[in-house]
C-alpha positions in Angstrom: -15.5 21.1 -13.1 -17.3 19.0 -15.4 -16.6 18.8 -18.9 -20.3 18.7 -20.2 -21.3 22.1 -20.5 -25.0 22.8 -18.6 -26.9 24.2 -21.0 -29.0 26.9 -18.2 -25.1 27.9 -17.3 -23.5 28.8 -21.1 -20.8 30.8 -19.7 -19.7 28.6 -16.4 -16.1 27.2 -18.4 -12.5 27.3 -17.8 -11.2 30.4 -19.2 -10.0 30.0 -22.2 -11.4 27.0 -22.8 -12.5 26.2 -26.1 -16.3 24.6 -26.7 -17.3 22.8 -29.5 -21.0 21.7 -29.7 -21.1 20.1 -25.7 -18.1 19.7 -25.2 -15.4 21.8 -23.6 -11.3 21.5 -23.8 -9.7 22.8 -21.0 -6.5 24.1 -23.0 -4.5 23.1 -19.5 -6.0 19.9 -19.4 -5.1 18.8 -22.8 -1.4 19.7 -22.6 -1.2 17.7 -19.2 -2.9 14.5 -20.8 -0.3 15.0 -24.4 3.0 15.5 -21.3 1.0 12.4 -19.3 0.7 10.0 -22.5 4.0 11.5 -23.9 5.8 9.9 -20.4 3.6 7.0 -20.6 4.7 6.3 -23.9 8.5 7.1 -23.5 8.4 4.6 -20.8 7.1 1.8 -22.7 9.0 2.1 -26.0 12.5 2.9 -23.9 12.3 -0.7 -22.3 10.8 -2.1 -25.5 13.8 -0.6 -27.6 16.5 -1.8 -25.7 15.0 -5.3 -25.4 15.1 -5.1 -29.1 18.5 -4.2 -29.4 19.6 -6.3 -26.9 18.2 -9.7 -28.0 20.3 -8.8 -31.0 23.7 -8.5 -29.5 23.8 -9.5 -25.6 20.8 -11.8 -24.7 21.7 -14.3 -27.2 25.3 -15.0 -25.0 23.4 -14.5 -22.0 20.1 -16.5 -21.6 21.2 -18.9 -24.8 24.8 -20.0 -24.4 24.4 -23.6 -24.9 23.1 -22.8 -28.4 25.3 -22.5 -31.2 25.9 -18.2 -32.4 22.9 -18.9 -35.2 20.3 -20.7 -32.9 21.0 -18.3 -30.3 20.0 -15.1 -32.6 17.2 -17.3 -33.4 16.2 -17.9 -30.2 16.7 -14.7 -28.7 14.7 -12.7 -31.1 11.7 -15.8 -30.1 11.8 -14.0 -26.8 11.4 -10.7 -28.6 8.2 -12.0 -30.5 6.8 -13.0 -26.7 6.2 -9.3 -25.9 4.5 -8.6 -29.4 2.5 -11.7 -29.1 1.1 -10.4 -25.8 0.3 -7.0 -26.8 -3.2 -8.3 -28.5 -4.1 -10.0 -25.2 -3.3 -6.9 -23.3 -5.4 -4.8 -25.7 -8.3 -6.5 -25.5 -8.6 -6.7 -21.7 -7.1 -3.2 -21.1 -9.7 -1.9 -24.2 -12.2 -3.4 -22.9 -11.9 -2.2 -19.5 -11.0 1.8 -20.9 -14.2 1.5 -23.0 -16.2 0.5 -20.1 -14.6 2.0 -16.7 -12.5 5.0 -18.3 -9.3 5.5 -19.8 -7.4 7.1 -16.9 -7.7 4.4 -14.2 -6.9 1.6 -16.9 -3.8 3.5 -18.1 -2.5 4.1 -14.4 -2.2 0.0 -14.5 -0.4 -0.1 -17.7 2.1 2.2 -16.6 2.8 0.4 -13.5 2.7 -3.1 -15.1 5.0 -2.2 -17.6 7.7 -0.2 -15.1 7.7 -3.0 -12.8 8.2 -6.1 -15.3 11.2 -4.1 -16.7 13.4 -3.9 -13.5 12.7 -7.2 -13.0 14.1 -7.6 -16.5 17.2 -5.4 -14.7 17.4 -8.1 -12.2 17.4 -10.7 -13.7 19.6 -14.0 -13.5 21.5 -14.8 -16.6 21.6 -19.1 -17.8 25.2 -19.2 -16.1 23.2 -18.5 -12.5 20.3 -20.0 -12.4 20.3 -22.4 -15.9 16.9 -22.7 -17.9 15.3 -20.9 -15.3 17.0 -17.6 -17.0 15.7 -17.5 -20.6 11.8 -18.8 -18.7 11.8 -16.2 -16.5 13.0 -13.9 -19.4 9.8 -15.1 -21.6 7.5 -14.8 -18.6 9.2 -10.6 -18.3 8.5 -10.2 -21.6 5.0 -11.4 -22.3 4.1 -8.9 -19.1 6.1 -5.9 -21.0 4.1 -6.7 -24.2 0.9 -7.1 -21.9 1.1 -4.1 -20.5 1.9 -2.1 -23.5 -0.4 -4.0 -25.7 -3.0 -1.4 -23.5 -0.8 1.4 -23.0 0.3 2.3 -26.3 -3.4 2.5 -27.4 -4.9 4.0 -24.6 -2.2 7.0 -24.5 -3.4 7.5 -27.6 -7.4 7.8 -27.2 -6.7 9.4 -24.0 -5.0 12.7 -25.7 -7.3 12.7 -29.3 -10.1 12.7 -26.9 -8.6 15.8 -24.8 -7.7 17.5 -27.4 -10.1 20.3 -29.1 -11.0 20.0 -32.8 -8.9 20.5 -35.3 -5.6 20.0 -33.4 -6.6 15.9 -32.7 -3.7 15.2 -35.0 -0.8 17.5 -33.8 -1.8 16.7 -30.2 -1.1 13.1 -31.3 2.2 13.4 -33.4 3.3 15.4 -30.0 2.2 12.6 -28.6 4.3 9.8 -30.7 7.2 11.9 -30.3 7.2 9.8 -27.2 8.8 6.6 -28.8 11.5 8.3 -31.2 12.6 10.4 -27.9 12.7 7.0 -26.1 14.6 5.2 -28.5 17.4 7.7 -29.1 17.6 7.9 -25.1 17.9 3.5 -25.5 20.6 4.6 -28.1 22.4 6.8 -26.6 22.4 4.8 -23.3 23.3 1.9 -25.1 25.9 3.9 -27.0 27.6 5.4 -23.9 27.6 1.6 -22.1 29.7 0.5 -24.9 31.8 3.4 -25.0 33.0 3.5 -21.2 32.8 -0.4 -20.3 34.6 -2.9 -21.4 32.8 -6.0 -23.7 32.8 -7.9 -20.3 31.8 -5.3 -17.8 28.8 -4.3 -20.5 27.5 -8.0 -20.8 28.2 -8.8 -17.0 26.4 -5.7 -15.3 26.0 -3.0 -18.1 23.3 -3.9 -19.8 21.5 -4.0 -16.9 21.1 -0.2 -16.1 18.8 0.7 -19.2 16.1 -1.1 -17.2 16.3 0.1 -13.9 16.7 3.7 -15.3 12.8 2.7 -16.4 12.3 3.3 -12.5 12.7 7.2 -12.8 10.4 7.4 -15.8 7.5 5.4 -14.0 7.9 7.4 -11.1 7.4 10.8 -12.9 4.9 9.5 -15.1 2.8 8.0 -12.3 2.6 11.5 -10.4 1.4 13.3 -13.6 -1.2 10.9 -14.4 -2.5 10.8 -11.2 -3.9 14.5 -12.0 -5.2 13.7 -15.2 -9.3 14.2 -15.2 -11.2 11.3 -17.8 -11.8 12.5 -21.2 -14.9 14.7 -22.3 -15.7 12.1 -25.5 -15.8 9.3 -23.0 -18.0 11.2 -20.1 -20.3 12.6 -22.4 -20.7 8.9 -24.3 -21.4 7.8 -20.2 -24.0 10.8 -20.2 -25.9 10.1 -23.1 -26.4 6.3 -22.5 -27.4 7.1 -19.0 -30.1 9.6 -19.8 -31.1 7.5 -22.7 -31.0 4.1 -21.3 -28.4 2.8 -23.5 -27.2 -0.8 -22.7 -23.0 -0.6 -22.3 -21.4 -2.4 -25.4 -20.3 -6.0 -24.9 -16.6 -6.7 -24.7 -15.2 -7.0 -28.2 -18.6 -5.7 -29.7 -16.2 -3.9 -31.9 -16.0 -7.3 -33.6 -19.2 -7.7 -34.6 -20.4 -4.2 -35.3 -17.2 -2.9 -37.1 -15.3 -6.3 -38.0 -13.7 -4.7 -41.6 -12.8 -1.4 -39.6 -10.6 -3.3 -37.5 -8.9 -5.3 -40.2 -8.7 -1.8 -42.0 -7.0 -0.7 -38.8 -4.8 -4.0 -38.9 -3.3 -3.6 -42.6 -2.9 0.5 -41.9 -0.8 -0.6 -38.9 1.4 -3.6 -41.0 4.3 -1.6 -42.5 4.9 0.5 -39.4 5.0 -2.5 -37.5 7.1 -4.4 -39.8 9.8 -1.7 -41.2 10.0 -0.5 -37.6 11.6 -3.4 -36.1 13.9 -4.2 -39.7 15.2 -1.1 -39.0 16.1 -0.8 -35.1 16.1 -4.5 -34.5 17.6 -7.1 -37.1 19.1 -4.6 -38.8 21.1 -4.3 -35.4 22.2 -7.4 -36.3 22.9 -7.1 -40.1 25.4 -4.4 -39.2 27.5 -6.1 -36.5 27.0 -9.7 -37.4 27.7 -9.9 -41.2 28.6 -6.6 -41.9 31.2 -6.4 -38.7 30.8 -3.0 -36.9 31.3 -2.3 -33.4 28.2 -2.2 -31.3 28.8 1.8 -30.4 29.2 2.3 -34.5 25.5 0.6 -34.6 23.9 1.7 -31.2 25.7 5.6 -32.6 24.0 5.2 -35.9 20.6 4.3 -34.7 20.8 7.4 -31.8 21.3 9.7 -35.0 18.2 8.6 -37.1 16.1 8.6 -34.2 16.9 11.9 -33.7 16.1 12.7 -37.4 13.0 11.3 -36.7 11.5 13.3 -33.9 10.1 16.5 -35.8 8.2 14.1 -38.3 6.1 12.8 -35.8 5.3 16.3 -35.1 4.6 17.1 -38.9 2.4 14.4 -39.6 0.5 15.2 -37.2 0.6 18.7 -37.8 -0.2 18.1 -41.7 -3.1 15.6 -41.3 -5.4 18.5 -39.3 -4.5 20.4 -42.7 -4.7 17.6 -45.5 -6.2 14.9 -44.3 -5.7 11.7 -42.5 -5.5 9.6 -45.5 -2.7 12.0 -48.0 -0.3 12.1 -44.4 -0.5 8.5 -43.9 0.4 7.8 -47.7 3.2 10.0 -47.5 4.9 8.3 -44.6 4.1 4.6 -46.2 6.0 6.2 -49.6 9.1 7.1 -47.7 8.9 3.5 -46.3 9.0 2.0 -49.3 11.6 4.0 -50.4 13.7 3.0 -47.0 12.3 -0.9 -47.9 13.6 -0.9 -51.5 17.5 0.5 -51.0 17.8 -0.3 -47.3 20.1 -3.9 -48.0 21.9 -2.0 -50.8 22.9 1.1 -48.4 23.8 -0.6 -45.5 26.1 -3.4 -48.1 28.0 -0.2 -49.6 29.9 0.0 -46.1 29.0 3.6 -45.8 28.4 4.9 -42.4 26.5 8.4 -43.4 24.2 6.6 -46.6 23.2 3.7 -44.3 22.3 6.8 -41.3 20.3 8.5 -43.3 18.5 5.6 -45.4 17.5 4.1 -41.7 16.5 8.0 -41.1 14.5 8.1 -44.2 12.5 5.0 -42.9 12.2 6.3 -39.4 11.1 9.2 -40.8 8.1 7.3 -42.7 6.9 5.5 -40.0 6.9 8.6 -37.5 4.6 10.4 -40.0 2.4 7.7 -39.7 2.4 7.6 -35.7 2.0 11.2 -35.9 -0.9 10.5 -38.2 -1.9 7.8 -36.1 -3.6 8.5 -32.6 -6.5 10.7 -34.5 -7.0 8.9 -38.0 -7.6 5.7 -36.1 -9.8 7.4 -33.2 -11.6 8.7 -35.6 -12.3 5.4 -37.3 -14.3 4.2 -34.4 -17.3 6.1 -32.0 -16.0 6.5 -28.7 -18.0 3.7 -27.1 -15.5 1.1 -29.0 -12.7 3.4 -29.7 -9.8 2.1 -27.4 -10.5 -1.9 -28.1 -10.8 -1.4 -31.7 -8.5 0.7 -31.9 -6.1 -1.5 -29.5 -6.8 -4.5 -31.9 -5.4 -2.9 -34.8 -2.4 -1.5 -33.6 -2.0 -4.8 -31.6 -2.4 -7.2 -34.0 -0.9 -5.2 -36.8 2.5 -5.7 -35.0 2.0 -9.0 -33.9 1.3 -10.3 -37.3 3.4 -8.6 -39.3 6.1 -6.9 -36.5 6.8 -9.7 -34.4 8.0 -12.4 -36.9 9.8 -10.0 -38.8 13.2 -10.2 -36.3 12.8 -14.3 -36.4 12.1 -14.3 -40.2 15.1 -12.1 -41.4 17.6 -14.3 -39.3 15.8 -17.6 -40.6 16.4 -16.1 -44.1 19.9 -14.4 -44.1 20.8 -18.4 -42.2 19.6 -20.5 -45.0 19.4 -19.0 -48.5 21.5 -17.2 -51.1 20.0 -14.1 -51.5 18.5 -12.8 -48.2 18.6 -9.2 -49.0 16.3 -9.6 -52.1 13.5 -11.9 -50.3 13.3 -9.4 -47.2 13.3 -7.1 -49.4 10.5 -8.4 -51.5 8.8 -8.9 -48.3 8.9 -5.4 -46.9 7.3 -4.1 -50.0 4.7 -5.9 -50.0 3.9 -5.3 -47.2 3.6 -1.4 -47.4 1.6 -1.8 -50.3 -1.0 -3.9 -48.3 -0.8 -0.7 -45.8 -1.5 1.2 -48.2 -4.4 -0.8 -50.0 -5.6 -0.3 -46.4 -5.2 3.2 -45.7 -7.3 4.2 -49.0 -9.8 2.3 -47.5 -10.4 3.8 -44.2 -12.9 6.9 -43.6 -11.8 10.7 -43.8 -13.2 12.2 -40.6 -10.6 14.9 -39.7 -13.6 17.6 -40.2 -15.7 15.7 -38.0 -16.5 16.3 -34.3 -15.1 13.5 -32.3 -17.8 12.6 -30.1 -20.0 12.7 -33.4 -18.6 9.8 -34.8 -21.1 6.6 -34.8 
């Protein structure tokens, strides 16, 4: 059935389809593409988690053994940035191709990229087996995870706004970013239950392998419920109208040129997510077992619990931007960031195991709103013939500039001054206030037909 409603046939729908203007939702339709992007997602952020946990406690004794402990944290988290410093590349050539070709066939290659670079991951060699090769090979694994999610993450995200009728665009998406707080309390409680049962050297000899080549199952089931998703209704109509008006298709990265401060909009929205996100589930991994001395199933236990917390505000934000508005939503989860940002360091230093659960919580919490927010405020940004790459820029490049150094940066800092705590601190903060300089900035279109946007 096509989703462009003839006008000579008004009454030839899905029942209980809802229409708006030309366009019909197919309520069936739209909860198979939230379950498909929901899997897709849970897939990518499950490997991506426990590479960032991991690169904070095993990797660095793994693939870096000839470094001393400081270098190797250093160097380890360097492998981390790899995948974020990919992500651009891969949104730009998986945009592209979902602006141009569709955003189901492009996303059924993401998914599959991503699953198989992570059991290789699983399978790989550590330094004491194969030397240099290791930590190479590692980089190479990485840079292909970030690749593939780098379109992914994006594309699961126009894919379900675009499904999903008007004035529900946002809940469908906070269902949707659900996706990665589900998939990193699965990494944490994986994690958590390794460290539990094995011993230090049965974890860091085979252990920390399994994570991974659980990712198997997940691709598996996620590949068969894609496979019956139909394209979206913005995207075949856009294909409609520039067929029966001769429109020439947009040139790759026209987004550039035609919406250049929508993009950096997009980009500074995007920074504070990116950067309290991995503070909070990555070097803070590190904060609490290096320096402050817990044991990794104390950490990996704490994390599982604010993840948790986290999961119905996804849903909220969502929920509360198709009431209030993009912009108010977004703001709220960028205020309980900076309320995470400003007492995080103090929390965690008081030694007190429920405070520092619920402060990383609290900032978990703030950056789910803001996923939930997310998928629609961006989509709606953008008209749906530059949607996925401009959209794919600022979520990629958000986290590469201001999410991938973060790991890297905090290390360099806690290594070589005084008072560590106050500069990252410092940094944070300033950083949500640049996201949400931003977020005032962008247009209020949750009223607005989707396909209407131009």
């Amino acid at each position: 059935m096509s989703n462009v409603v003839n006008p000579a046939q008004p009454n030839d729908t899905v029942p209980g389809a809802e229409v708006n203007d030309e366009i019909v939702f197919d309520p069936k339709t739209s909860r198979r593409a939230v379950v498909s992007g929901t899997f897709g997602t849970a897939l990518e952020w499950f490997d991506f988690a426990v590479y960032g946990t991991l690169s904070a406690t095993v990797f660095p004794i793994l693939f870096f053994p000839g470094f001393d402990a400081n270098t190797a944290v250093l160097a380890s988290f360097a492998t981390f940035g790899a995948g974020m410093v990919a992500r651009p590349l891969g949104g730009i050539i998986f945009g592209t191709l979902g602006d141009r070709i569709g955003r189901r066939d492009v996303l059924m290659i993401t998914l599959v990229l991503m699953g198989i670079s992570s059991v290789a991951i699983g399978l790989l060699p550590t330094y004491a087996t194969i030397g240099f090769v290791a930590p190479l090979l590692l980089v190479i694994l990485r840079f292909l995870q970030g690749f593939a999610l780098g379109g992914e993450s994006t594309g699961a995200q126009v894919l379900v706004v675009e499904h999903a009728p008007h004035g529900r665009r946002g809940l469908y998406g906070g269902f949707l970013a659900t996706g990665s707080p589900l998939a990193q309390s699965f990494a944490s409680l994986t994690l958590t239950g390794l460290a539990l049962f094995l011993s230090e050297e049965a974890f860091n000899s085979w252990g920390w392998r399994i994570p991974f080549l659980m990712g198997v199952f997940l691709l598996v089931v996620g590949v068969f419920i894609r496979r019956r998703l139909e394209e979206t209704p913005a995207f075949k109509e856009n294909q409609r109208k520039a067929a029966a008006e001769a429109i020439p298709q947009e040139r790759a990265l026209a987004v550039l040129v035609k919406r250049p401060l929508t993009v950096i909009r997009l980009i500074g929205a995007c920074a504070a997510m990116a950067a309290l996100f991995w503070i909070c589930v990555t070097y803070a991994v590190n904060y609490l077992t290096s320096i402050l001395g817990y044991d990794n199933s104390v950490t990996f236990g704490i994390l599982l619990i604010a993840n948790v917390i986290s999961i119905p505000a996804a849903i909220f934000g969502g929920w509360a931007s198709d009431r209030i508005g993009r912009k108010k939503t977004f703001l709220l989860g960028l205020v309980l960031q900076a309320i995470a940002a400003a007492t995080l360091f103090p929390i965690m230093n008081s030694m007190n195991l429920v405070a520092t659960t619920a402060i990383i919580a609290v900032a978990l919490c703030g950056i789910q709103i803001n996923a939930g927010t997310q998928a629609a405020f961006f989509a709606e940004s953008l008209p749906t013939s530059m949607r996925y790459t401009g959209s794919a820029l600022g979520m990629t490049f958000g986290g590469l500039i201001f999410g991938a150094p973060i790991p890297f940066i905090a290390a360099w800092i806690f290594q070589n001054t005084e008072n560590g705590t106050v500069a990252l601190t410092t940094i944070a903060l300033s950083i949500v206030a640049l996201s949400m300089i931003a977020t005032l900035t962008l247009p209020e279109r949750f009223k607005q037909q989707l396909h209407e946007v131009n």
